[in-house]
C-alpha positions as CSV (number, residue, x, y, z in Angstrom):
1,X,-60.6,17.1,-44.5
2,X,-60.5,18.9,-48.1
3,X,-59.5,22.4,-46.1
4,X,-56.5,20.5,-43.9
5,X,-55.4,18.7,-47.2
6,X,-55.3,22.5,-48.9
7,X,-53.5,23.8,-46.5
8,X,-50.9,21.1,-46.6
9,X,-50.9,21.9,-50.6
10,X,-50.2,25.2,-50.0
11,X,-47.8,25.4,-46.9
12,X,-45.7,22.7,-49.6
13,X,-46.3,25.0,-52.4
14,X,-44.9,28.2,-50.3
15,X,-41.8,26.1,-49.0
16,X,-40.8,25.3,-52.5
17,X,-41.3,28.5,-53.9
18,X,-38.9,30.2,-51.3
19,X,-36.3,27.4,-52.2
20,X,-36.7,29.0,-55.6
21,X,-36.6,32.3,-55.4
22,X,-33.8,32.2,-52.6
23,X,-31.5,28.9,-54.3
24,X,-28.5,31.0,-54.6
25,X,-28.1,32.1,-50.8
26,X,-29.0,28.5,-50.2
27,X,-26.4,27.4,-52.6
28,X,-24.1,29.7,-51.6
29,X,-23.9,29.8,-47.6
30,X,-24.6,25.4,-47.9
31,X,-21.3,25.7,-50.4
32,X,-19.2,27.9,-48.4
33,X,-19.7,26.3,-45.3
34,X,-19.2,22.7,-46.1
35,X,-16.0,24.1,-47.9
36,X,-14.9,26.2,-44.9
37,X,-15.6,23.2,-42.6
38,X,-13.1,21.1,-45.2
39,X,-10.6,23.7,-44.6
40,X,-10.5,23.7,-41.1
41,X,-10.8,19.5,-40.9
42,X,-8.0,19.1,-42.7
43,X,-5.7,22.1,-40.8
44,X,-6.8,19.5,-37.5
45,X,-3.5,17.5,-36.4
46,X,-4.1,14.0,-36.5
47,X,-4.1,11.5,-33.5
48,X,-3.4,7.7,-33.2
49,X,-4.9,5.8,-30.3
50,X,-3.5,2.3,-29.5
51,X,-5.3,0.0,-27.3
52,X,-5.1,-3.1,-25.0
53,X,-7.1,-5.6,-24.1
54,X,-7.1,-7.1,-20.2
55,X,-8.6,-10.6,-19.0
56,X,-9.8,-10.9,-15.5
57,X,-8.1,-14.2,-14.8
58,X,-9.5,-15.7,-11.6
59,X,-7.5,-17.2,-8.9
60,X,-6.8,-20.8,-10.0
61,X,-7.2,-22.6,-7.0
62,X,-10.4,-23.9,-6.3
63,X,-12.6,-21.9,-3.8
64,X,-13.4,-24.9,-2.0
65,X,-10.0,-25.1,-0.9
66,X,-8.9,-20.9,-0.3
67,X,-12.4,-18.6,-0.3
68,X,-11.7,-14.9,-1.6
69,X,-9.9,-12.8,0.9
70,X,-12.7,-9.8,-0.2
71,X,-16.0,-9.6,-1.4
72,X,-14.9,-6.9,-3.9
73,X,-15.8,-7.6,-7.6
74,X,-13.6,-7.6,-10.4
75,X,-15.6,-4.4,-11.9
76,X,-15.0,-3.2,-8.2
77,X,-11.0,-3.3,-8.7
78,X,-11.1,-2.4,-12.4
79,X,-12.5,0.9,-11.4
80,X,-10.5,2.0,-7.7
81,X,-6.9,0.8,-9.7
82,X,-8.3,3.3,-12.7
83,X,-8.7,6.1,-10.5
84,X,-5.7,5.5,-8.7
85,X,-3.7,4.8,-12.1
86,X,-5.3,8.0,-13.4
87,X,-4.7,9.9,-10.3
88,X,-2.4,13.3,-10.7
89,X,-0.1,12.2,-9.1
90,X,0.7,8.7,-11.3
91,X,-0.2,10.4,-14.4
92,X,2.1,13.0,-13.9
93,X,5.2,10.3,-13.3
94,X,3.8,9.0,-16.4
95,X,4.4,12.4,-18.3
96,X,7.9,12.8,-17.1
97,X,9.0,9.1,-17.5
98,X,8.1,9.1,-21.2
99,X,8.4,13.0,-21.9
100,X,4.6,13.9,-23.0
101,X,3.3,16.9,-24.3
102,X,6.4,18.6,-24.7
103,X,4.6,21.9,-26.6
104,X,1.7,22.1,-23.3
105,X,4.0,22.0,-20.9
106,X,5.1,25.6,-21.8
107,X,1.9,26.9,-21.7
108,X,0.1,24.7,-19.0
109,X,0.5,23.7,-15.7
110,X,1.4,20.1,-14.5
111,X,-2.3,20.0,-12.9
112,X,-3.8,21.1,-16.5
113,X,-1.2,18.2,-18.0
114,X,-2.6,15.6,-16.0
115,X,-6.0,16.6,-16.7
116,X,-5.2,17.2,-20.0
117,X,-3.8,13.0,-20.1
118,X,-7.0,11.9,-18.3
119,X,-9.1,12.9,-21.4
120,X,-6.7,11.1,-23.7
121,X,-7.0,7.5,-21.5
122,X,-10.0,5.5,-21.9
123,X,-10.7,2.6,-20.1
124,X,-13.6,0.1,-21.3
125,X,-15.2,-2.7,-20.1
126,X,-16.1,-5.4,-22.5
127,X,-18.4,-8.3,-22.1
128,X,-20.6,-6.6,-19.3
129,X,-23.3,-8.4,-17.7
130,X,-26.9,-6.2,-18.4
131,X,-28.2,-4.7,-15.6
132,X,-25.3,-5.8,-13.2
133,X,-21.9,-4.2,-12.7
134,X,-19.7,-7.1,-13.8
135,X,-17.7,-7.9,-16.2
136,X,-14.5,-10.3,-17.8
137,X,-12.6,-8.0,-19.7
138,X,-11.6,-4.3,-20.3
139,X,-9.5,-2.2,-22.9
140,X,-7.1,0.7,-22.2
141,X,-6.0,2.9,-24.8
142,X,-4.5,6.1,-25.2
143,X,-4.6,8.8,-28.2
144,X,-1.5,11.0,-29.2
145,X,-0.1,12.6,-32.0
146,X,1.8,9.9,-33.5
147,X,1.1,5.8,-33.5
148,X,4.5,4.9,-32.0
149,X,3.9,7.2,-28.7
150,X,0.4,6.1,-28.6
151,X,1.6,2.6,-28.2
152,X,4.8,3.1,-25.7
153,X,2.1,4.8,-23.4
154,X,-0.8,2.3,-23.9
155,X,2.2,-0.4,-23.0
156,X,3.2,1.8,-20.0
157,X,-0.5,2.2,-18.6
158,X,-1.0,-1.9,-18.8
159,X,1.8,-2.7,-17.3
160,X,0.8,-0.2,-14.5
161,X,-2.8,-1.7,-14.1
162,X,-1.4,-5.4,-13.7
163,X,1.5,-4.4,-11.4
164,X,-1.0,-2.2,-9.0
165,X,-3.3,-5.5,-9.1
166,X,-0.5,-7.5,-8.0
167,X,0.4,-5.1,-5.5
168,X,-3.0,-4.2,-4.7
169,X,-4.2,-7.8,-3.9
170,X,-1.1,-8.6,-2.0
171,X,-1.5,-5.9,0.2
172,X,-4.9,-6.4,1.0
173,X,-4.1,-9.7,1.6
174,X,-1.5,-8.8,4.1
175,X,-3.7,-6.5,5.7
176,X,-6.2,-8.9,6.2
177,X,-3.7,-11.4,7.5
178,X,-2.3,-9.1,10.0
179,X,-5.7,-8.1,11.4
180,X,-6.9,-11.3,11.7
181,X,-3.8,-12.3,13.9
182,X,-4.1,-9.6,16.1
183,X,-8.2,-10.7,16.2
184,X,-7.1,-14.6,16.7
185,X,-4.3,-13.1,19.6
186,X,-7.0,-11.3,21.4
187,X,-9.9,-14.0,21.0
188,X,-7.3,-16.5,22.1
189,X,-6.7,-14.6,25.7
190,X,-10.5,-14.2,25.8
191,X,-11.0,-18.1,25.7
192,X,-8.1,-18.8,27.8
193,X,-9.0,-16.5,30.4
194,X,-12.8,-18.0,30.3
195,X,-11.3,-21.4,30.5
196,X,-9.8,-20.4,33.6
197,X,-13.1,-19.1,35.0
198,X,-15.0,-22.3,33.8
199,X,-12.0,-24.7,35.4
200,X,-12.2,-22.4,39.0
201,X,-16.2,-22.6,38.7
202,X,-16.4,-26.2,38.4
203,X,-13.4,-26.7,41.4
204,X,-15.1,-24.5,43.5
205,X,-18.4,-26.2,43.5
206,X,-17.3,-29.8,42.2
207,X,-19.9,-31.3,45.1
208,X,-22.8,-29.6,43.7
209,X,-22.5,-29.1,40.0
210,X,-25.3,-30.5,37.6
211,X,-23.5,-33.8,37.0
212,X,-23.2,-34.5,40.5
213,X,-26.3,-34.3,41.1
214,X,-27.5,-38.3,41.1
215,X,-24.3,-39.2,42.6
216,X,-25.3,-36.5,45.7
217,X,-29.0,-38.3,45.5
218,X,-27.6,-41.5,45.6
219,X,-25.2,-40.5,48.6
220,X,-28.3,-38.9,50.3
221,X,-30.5,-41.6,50.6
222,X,-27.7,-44.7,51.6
223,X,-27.1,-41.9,54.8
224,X,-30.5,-41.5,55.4
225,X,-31.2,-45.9,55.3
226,X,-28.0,-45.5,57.5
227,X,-29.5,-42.9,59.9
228,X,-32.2,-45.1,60.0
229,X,-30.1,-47.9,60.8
230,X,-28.2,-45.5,63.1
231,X,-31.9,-44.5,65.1
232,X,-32.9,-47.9,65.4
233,X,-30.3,-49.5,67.2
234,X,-29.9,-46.0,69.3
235,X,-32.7,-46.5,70.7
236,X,-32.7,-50.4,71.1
237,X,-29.3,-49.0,73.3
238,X,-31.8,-46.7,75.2
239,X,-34.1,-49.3,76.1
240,X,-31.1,-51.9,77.2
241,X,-30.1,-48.8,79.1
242,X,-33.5,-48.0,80.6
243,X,-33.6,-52.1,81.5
244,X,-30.0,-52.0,83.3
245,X,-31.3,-49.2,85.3
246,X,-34.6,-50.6,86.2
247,X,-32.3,-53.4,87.2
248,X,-29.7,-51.9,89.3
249,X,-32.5,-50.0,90.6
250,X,-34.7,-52.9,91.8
251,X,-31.5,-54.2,93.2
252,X,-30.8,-51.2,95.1
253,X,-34.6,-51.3,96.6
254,X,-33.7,-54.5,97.6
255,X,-30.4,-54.8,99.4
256,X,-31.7,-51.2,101.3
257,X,-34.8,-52.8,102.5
258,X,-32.3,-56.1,103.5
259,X,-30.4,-53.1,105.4
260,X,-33.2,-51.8,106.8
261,X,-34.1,-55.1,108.6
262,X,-30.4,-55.6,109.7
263,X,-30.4,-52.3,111.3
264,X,-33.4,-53.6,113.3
265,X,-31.3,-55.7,114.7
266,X,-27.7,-54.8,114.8
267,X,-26.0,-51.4,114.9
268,X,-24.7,-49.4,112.3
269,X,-21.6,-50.7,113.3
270,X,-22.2,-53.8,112.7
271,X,-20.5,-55.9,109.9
272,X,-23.2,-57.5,108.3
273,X,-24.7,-53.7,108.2
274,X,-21.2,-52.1,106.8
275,X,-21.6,-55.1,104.3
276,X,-24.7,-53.7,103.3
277,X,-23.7,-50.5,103.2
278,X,-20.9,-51.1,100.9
279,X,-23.2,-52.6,98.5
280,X,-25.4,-50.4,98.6
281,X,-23.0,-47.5,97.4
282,X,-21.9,-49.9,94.9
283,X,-25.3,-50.5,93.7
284,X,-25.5,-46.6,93.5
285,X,-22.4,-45.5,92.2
286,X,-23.0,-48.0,89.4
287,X,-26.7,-46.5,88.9
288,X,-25.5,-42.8,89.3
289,X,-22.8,-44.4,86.7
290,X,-25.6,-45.4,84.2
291,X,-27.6,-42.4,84.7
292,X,-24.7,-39.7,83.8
293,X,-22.1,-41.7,82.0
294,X,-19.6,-40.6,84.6
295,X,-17.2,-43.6,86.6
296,X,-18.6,-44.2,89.9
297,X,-15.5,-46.4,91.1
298,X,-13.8,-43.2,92.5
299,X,-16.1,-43.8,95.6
300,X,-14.2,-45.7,98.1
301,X,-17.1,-47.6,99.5
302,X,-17.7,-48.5,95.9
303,X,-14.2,-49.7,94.9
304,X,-14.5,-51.8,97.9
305,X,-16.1,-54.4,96.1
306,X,-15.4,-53.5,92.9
307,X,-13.8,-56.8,92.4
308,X,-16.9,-58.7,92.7
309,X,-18.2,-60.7,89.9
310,X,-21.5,-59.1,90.1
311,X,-20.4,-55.7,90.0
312,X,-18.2,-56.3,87.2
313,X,-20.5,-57.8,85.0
314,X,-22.7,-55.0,86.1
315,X,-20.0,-52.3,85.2
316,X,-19.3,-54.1,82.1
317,X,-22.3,-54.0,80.9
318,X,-22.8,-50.7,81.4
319,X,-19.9,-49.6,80.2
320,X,-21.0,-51.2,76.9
321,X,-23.9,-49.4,76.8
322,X,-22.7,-46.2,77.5
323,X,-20.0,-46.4,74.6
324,X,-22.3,-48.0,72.5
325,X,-24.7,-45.3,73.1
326,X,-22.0,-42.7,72.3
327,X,-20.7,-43.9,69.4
328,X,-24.3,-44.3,68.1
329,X,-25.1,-40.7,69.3
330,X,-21.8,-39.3,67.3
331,X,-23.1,-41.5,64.4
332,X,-26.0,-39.7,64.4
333,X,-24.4,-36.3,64.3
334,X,-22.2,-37.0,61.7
335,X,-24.9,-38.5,59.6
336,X,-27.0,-35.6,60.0
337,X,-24.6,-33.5,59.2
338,X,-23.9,-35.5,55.9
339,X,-27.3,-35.7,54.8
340,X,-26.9,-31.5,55.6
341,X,-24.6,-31.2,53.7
342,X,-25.7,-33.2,50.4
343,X,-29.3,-32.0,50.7
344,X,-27.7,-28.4,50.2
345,X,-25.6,-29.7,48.0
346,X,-29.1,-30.9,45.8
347,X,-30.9,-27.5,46.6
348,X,-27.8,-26.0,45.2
349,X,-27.7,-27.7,42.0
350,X,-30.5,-25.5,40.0
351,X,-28.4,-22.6,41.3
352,X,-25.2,-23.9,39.9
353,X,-26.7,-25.3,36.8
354,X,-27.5,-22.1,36.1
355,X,-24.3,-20.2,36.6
356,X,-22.9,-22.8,34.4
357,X,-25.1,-22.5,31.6
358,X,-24.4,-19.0,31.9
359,X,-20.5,-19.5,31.8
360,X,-20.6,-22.4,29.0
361,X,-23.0,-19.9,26.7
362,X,-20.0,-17.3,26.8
363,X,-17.2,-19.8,27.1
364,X,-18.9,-21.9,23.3
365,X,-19.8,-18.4,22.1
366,X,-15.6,-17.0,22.6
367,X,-14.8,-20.6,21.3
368,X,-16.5,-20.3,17.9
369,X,-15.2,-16.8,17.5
370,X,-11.6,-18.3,18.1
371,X,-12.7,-21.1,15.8
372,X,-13.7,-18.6,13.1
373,X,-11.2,-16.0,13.2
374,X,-8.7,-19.2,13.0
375,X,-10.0,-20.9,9.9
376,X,-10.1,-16.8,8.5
377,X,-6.7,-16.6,9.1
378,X,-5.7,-19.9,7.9
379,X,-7.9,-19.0,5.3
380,X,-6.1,-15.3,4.6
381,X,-2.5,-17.2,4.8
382,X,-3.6,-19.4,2.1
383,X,-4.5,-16.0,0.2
384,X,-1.2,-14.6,1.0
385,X,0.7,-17.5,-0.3
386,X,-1.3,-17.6,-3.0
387,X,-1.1,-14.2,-3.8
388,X,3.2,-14.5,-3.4
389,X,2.8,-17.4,-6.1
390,X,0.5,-14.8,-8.3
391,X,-2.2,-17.8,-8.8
392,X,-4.7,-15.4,-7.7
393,X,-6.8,-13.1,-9.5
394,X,-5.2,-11.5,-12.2
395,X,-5.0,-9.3,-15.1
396,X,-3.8,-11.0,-18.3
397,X,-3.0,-8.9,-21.2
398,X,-4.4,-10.9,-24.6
399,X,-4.0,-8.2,-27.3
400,X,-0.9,-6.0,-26.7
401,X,-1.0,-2.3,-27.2
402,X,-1.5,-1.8,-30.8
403,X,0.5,0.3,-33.3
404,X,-2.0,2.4,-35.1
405,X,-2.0,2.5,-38.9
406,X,-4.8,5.4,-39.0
407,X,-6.0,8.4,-37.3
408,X,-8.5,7.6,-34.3
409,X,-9.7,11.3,-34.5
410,X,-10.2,13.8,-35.9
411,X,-13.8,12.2,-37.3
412,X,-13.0,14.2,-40.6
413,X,-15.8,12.6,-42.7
414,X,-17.9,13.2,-39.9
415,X,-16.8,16.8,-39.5
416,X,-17.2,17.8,-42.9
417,X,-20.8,15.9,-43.6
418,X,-22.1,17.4,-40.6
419,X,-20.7,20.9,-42.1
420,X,-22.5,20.4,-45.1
421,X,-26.2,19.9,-43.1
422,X,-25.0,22.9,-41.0
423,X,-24.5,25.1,-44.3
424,X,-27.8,23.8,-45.7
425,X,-29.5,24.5,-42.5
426,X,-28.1,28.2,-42.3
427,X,-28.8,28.8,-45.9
428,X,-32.3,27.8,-45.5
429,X,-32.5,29.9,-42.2
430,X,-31.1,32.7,-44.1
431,X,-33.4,32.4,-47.0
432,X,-36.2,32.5,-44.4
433,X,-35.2,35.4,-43.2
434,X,-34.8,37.3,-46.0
435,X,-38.2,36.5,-47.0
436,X,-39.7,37.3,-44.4
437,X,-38.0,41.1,-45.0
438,X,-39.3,40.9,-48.8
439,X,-41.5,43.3,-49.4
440,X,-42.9,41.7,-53.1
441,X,-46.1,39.5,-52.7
442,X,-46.1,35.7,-54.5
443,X,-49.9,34.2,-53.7
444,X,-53.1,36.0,-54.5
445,X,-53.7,35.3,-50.7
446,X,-51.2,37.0,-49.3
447,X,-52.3,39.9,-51.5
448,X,-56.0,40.0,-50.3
449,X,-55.0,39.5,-46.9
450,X,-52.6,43.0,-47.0
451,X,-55.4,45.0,-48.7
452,X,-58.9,45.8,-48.1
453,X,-59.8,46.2,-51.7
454,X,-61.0,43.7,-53.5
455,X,-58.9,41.7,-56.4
456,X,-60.6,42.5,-59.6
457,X,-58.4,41.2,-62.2
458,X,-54.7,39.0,-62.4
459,X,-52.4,40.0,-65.3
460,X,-50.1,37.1,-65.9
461,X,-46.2,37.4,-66.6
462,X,-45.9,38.6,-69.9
463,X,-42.1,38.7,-71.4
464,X,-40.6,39.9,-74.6
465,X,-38.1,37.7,-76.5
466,X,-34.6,39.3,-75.5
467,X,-35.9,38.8,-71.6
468,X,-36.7,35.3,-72.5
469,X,-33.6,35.0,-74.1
470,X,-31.9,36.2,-70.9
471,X,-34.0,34.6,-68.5
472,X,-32.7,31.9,-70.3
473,X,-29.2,32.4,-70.1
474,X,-29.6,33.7,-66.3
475,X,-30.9,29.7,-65.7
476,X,-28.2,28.1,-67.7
477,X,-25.7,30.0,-65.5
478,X,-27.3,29.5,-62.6
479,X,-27.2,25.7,-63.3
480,X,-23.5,26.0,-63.9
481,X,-22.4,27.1,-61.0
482,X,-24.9,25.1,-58.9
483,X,-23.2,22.1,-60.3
484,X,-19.6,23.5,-59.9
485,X,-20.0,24.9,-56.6
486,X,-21.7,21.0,-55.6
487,X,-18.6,19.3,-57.4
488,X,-16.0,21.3,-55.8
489,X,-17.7,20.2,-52.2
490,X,-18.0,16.5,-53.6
491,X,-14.4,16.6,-54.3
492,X,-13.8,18.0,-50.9
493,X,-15.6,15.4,-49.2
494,X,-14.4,12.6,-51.3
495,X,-10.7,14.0,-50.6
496,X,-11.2,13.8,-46.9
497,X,-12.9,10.6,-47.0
498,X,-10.0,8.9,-49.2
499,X,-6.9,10.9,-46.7
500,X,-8.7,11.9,-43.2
């Protein structure tokens, strides 16, 4: 700890020793160059900046009632309307319009003009949200070489950013509108067209859709309790029809066995016999009748008696029975055939219920993008109007473009104090160097470290009286000009402060 705290001792000890021996280099290079640096400050032509301050106004309509036509923020805006404000192109109309830098334009081109106009434009944004890009308000100012120009173009580049945000917003607005009524037009012929398909869908298979379905059960089960009903009395018909021809058919046995004994004893010719006969093919006409459902009076020997009450009442009821049995039989088809036809119309019903989901899930699907792409546009005319009435989001200018009073740069007083820690810096460098180049020794160290022989004895500095007298002197003027050389570069810096 002792040795560390010696050598801090001495590494002090050396530093102030060289300031010493080497003050007038110091003094001279630190003078000279802070009074060099004054000259050149003040040589520097002076410019004015004037700046303007821009509220983001927002639209003043309530969301609720018009929702933003774009999700862009107002930091967003601020920054695409700067570059296209500060675009060549723009900047360059700018130059022309108000006749800027009328000495550069012989020496540089209009692509090193607007460049050179984009470094004298700043644009700020004030009140910025930390750690988000947002903000409520920006400046734009301008610097040129005299406070009234400064000001005519700081007015000319706010008007610019709050006519290309009216014209920006209304445009994108219109855009928006447009699109979406092409979107609606299309959407609209989508759901129309799968209206259609839905309307033709349910026509074509109106029996068997979902909704018919209980109706169809319903219908279903009254035919089968009427084919039932239809069965029933179908075959009560067979049975009457079985009993007329057991009938008829035991009355045939009969009057041929009544024949039979009449032929024993008459001829064939006989009356009584041809009597017999006639009733015989009656009675068989009438069962061939029953049996096949064809007439049996186109036999002659039949329509002989034809007119007999027994025959009639036997033809009657046959008749009866045969139509009934007919009717009943068609009955029967037909409900079959119905009860066909809805049973496939129930077996169907899955199937269809189906199809139609499938046809509703696109049909509600194009519906709510019609719905949505109309409220959008309703919502995007709204934006338009609004934007027509300027009520939407604006930039309000709330301190004009201000007519400078005092140089915005150069920094003089900057300039010229950091000149001054420049020349000190140099003249200590120098100083260093010109040690280092020295060949005279200061510390009995340094002295032992160059030689091998040892240090026997240290004679002091002894002087006479005329070199003290002048060593004297020598200090005084050294002194003097220390302090004139320091109050000429005070004055220079307190002349630049007070005027720069």
């Amino acid at each position: 700890m002792p040795e560390a705290e010696g050598n801090l001792n001495e590494t002090i000890d050396r530093i102030l020793g060289l300031i010493t021996r080497r003050k007038w280099w110091i003094s001279v290079v630190a003078c000279t160059t802070a009074l060099a640096t004054v000259a050149v400050v003040l040589r520097l032509p002076d410019h004015f900046s004037s700046e303007a301050t821009l509220v983001v106004v927002q639209q003043q309509i309530p969301q609720r009632f018009v929702q933003p036509e774009t999700t862009m923020t107002a930091a967003d805006a601020v920054h695409s309307m700067t570059r296209e404000i500060l675009s060549r192109t723009r900047l360059l109309g700018v130059i022309d319009e108000l006749g800027l830098y009328a000495k550069e334009r012989q020496k540089l081109t209009r692509e090193q003009l607007a460049e050179l106009m984009q470094k004298d434009v700043d644009v700020e944004p004030l009140d910025e949200v930390p750690g988000r890009n947002e903000f409520t308000a920006f400046t734009i100012s301008f610097a040129a070489e005299s406070p009234q120009l400064a000001q005519s173009v700081a007015s000319r580049l706010t008007s610019l950013f709050i006519e290309e945000n009216l014209k920006t917003r209304g445009e994108r607005a219109t855009r928006t509108n447009t699109f979406l009524t092409e979107q609606l037009d299309a959407a609209k012929k989508k759901l129309e067209e799968q209206e259609h398909l839905l309307e033709e869908f349910k026509t074509r298979n109106s029996s068997s859709l979902p909704e018919q379905q209980q109706a169809n059960l319903a219908s279903l089960t009254d035919f089968r309790i009427q084919l039932q009903s239809t069965l029933a009395s179908l075959n009560r018909a067979q049975q009457q029809r079985a009993s007329l021809e057991a009938s008829i058919g035991g009355n045939l046995a009969v009057l041929q066995s009544e024949r039979s004994q009449l032929l024993a004893r008459f001829t064939p010719r006989n009356s009584e016999v041809i009597k017999k006969d006639q009733q015989i093919a009656t009675m068989q006409a009438l069962l061939d009748h029953l049996k096949t459902g064809t007439p049996g009076s186109d036999n002659p020997v039949a329509t002989t008696l034809a007119n007999d009450p027994s025959v009639v009442q036997w033809r009657s009821q046959i008749d009866a029975n045969l139509a009934e049995t007919e009717n009943l039989s068609k009955d029967e088809q037909r409900l079959r055939m119905e009860i066909a036809t809805y049973q496939s119309r129930l077996n169907l019903s899955p199937v269809r219920e189906q199809q139609l989901s499938g046809i509703l899930r696109d049909y509600d699907s194009y519906r709510k993008d019609y719905t949505d792409l109309l409220n959008s546009q309703l919502q995007s005319q709204l934006t338009v109007n609004l934007e027509e009435s300027q009520q939407g989001q604006q930039f309000r200018l709330v301190d004009p473009p201000t007519l400078p009073a005092m140089p915005s740069s150069p920094k003089r007083l900057k300039i010229c104090l950091g000149g001054a820690a420049g020349g000190i810096f140099l003249g200590l460098a120098l100083a260093f160097l010109l040690e280092m180049k020295s060949p005279s020794f200061h510390f009995e160290k340094e002295l032992r470290q160059s030689f091998a022989v040892p240090l026997v004895l240290g004679v002091p500095l002894m002087l006479t009286a005329a070199e003290e007298r002048a060593r004297i002197w020598k200090k005084a003027f050294g002194i003097l000009a220390t302090s004139v050389m320091a109050v000429a570069v005070f004055a220079a810096e307190f002349y630049v402060y007070r005027h720069g």
